[in-house]
N, CA, C and O atoms as a GROMACS GRO file, in nm:
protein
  292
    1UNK      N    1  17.396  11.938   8.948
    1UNK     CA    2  17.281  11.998   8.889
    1UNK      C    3  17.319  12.100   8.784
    1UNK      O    4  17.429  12.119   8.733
    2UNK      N    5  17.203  12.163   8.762
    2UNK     CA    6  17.229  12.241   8.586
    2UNK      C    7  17.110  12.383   8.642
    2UNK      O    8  16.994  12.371   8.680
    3UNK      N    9  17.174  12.482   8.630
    3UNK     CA   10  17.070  12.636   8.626
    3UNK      C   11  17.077  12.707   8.460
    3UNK      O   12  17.179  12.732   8.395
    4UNK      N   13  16.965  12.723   8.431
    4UNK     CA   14  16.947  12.851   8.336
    4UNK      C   15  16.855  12.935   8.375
    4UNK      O   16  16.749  12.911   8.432
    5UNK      N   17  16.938  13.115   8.315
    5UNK     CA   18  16.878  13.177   8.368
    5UNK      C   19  16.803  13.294   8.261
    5UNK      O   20  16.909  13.350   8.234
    6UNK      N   21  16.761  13.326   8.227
    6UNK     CA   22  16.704  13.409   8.105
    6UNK      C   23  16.662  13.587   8.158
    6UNK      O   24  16.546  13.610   8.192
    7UNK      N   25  16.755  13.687   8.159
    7UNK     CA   26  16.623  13.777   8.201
    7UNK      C   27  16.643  13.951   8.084
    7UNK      O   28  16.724  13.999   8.004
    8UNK      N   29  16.515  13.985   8.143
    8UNK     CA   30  16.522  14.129   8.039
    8UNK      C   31  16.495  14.268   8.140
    8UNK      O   32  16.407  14.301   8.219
    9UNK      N   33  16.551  14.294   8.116
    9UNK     CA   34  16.605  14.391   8.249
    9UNK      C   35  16.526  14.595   8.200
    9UNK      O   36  16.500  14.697   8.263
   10UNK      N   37  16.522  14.555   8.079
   10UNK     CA   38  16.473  14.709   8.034
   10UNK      C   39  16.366  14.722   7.936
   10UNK      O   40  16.333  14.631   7.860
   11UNK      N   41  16.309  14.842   7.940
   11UNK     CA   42  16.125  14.845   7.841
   11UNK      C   43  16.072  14.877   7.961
   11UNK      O   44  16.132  14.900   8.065
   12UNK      N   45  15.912  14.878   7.933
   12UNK     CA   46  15.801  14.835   8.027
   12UNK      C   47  15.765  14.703   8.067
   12UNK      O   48  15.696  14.680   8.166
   13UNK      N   49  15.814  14.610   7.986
   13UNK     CA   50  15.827  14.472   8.046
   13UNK      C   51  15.938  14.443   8.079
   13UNK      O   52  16.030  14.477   8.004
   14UNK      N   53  15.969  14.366   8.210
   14UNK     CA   54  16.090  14.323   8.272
   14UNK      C   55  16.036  14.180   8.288
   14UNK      O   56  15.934  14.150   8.225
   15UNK      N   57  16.092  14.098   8.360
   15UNK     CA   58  16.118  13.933   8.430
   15UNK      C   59  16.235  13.881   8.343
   15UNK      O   60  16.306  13.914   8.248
   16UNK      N   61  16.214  13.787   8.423
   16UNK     CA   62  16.342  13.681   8.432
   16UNK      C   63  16.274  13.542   8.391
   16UNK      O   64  16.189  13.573   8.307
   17UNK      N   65  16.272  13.451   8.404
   17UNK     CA   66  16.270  13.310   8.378
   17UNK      C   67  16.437  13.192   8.425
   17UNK      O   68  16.555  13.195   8.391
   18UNK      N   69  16.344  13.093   8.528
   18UNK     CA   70  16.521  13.052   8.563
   18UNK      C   71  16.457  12.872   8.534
   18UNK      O   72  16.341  12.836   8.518
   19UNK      N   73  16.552  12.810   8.534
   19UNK     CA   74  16.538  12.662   8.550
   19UNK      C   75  16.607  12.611   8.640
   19UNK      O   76  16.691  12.690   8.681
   20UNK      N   77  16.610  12.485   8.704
   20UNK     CA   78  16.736  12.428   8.789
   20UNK      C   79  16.680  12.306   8.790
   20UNK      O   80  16.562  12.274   8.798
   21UNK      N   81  16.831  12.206   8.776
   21UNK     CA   82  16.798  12.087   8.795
   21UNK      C   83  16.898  12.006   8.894
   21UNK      O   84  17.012  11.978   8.855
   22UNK      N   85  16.850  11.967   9.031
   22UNK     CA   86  16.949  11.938   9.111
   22UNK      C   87  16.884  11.801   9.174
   22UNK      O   88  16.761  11.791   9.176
   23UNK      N   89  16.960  11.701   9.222
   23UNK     CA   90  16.933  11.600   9.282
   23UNK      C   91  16.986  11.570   9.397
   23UNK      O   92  17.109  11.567   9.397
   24UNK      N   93  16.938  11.547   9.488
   24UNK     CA   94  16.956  11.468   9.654
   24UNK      C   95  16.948  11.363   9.702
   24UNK      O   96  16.834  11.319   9.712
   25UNK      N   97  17.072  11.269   9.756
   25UNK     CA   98  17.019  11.155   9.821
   25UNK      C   99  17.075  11.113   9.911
   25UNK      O  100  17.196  11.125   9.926
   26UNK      N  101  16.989  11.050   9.998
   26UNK     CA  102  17.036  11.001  10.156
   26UNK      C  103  17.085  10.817  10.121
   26UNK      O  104  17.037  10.736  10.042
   27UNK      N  105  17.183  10.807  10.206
   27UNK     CA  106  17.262  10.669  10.216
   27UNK      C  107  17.229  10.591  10.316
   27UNK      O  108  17.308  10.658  10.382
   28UNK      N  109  17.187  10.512  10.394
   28UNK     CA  110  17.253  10.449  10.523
   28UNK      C  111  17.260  10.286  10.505
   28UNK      O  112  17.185  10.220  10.434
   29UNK      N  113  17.344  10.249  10.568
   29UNK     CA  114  17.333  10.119  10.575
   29UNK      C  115  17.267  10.023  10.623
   29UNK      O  116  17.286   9.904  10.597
   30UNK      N  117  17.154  10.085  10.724
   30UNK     CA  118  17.064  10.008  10.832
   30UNK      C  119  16.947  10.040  10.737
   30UNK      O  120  16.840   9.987  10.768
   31UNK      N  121  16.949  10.123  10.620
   31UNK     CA  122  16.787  10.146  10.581
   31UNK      C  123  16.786  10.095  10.448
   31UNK      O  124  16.894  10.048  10.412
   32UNK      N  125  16.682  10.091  10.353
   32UNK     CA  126  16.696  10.060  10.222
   32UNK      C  127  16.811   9.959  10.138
   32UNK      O  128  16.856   9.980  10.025
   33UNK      N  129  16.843   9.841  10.230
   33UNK     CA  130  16.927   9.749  10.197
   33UNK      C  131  17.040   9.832  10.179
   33UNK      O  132  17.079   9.786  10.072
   34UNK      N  133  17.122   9.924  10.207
   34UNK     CA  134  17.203   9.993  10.172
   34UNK      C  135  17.194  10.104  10.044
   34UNK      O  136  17.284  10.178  10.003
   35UNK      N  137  17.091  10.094  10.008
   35UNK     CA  138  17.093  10.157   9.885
   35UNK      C  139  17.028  10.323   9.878
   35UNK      O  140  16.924  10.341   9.942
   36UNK      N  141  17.070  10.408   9.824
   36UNK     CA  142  17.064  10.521   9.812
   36UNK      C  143  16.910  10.559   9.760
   36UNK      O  144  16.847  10.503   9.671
   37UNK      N  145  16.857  10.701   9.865
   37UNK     CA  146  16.734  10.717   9.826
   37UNK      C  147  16.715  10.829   9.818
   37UNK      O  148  16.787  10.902   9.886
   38UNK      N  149  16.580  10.908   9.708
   38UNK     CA  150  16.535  11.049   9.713
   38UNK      C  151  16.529  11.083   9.891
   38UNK      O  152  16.453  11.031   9.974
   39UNK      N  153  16.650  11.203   9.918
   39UNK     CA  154  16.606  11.297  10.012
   39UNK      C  155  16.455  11.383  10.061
   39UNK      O  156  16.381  11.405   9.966
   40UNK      N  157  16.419  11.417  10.159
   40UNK     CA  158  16.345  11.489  10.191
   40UNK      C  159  16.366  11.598  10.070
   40UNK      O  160  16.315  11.600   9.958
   41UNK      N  161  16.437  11.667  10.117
   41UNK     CA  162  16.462  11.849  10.020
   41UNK      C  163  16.485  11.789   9.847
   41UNK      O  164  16.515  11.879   9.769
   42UNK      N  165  16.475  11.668   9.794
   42UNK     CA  166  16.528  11.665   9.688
   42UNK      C  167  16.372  11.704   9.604
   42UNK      O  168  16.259  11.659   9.622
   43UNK      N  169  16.423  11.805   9.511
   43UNK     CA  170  16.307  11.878   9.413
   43UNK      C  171  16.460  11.886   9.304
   43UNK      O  172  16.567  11.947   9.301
   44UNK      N  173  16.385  11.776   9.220
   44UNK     CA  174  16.501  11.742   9.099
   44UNK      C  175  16.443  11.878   8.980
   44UNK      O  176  16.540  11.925   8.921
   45UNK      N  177  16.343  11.927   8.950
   45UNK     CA  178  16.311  12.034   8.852
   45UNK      C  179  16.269  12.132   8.915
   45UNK      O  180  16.179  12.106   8.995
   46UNK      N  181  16.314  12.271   8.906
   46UNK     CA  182  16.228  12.394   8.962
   46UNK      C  183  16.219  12.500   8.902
   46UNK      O  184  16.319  12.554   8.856
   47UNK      N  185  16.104  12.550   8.891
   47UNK     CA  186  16.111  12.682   8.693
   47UNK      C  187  16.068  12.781   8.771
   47UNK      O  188  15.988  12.736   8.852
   48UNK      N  189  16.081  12.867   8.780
   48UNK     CA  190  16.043  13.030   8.831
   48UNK      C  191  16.053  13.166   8.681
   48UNK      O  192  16.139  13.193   8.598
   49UNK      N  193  15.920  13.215   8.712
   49UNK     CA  194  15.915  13.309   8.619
   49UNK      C  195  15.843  13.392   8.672
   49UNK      O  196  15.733  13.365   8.720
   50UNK      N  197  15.915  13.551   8.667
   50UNK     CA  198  15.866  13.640   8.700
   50UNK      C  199  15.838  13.742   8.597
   50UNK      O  200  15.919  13.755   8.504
   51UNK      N  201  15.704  13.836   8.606
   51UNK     CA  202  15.719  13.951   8.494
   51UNK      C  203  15.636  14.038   8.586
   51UNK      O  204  15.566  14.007   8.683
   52UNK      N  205  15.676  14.211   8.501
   52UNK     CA  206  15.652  14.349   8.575
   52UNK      C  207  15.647  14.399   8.425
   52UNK      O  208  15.723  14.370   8.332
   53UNK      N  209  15.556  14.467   8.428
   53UNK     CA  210  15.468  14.567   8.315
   53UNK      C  211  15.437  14.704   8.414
   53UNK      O  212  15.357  14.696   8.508
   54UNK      N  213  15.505  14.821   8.383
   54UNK     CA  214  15.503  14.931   8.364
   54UNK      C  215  15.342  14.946   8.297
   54UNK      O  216  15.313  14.918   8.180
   55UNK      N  217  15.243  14.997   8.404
   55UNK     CA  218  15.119  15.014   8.309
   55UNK      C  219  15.118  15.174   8.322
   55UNK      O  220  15.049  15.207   8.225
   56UNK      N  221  15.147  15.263   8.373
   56UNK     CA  222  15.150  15.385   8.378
   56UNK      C  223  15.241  15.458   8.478
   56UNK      O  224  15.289  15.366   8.546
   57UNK      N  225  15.289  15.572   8.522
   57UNK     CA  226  15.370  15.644   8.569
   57UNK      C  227  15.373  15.616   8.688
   57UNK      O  228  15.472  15.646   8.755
   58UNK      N  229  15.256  15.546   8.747
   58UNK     CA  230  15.243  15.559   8.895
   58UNK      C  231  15.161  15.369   8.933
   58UNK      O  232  15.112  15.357   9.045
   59UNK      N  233  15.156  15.263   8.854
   59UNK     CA  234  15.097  15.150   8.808
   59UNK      C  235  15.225  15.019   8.759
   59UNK      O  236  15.289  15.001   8.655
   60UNK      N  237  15.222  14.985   8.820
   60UNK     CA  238  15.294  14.874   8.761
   60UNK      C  239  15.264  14.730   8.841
   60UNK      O  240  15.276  14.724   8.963
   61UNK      N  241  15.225  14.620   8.765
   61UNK     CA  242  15.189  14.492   8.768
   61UNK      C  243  15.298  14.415   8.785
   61UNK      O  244  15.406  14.440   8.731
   62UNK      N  245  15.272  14.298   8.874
   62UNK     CA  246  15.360  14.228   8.866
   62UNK      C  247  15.294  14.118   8.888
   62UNK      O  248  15.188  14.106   8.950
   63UNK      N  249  15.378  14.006   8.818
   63UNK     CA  250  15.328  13.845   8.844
   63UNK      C  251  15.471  13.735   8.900
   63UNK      O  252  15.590  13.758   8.883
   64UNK      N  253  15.422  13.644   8.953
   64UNK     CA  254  15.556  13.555   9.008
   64UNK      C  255  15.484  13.420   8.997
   64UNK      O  256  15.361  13.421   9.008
   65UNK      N  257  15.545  13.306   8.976
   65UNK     CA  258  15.535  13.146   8.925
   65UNK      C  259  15.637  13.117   8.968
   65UNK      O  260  15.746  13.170   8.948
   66UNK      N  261  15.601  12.992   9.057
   66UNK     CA  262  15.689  12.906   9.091
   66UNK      C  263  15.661  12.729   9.076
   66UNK      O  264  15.563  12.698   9.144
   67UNK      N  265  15.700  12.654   9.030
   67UNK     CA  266  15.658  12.523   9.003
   67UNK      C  267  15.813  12.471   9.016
   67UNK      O  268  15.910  12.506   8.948
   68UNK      N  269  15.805  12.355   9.147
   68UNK     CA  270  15.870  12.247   9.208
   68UNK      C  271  15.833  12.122   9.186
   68UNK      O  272  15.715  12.091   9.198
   69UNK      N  273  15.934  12.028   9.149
   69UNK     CA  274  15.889  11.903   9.197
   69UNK      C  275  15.941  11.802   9.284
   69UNK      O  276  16.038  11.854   9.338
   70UNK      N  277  15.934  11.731   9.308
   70UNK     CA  278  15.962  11.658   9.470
   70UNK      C  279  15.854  11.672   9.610
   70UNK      O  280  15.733  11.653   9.602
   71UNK      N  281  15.907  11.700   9.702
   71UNK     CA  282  15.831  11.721   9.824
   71UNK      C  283  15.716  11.779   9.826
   71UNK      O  284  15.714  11.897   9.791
   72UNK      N  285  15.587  11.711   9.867
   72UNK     CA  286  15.469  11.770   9.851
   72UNK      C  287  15.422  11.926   9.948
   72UNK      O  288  15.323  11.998   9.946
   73UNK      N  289  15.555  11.927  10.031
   73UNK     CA  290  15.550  12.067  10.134
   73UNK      C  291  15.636  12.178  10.064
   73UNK      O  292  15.650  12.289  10.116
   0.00000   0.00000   0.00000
């Protein structure tokens, strides 16, 4: 698999932004004619982005995003 990671660490705005791209697969010989298949846990794309805004001395916002794909759980 492949990660990028992007982040800004100083200001009143902070977050990060990440990517990952990883793949999983189960083998057996008694199942799927032998042939190799998407795992349970396999989530081949996953993007996370977080941001925090400083709105005043004593105030600060934050937001978080997460978007997977693979497993509907």
């Amino acid at each position: 698999g492949a990660e990028l990671q992007i982040r800004k660490d100083e200001g009143r705005l902070r977050g990060w932004f990440g990517y990952s791209y990883a793949r999983a697969f189960r083998q057996f010989n008694d199942l799927n004619n032998g042939r190799a298949f998407p795992a349970f846990s396999d989530r081949p794309h996953q993007v996370n982005v977080m941001a925090s805004y400083d709105a005043h001395a004593r105030w600060n916002i934050g937001v978080n995003w997460n978007y997977l794909t693979g497993s509907p759980y």
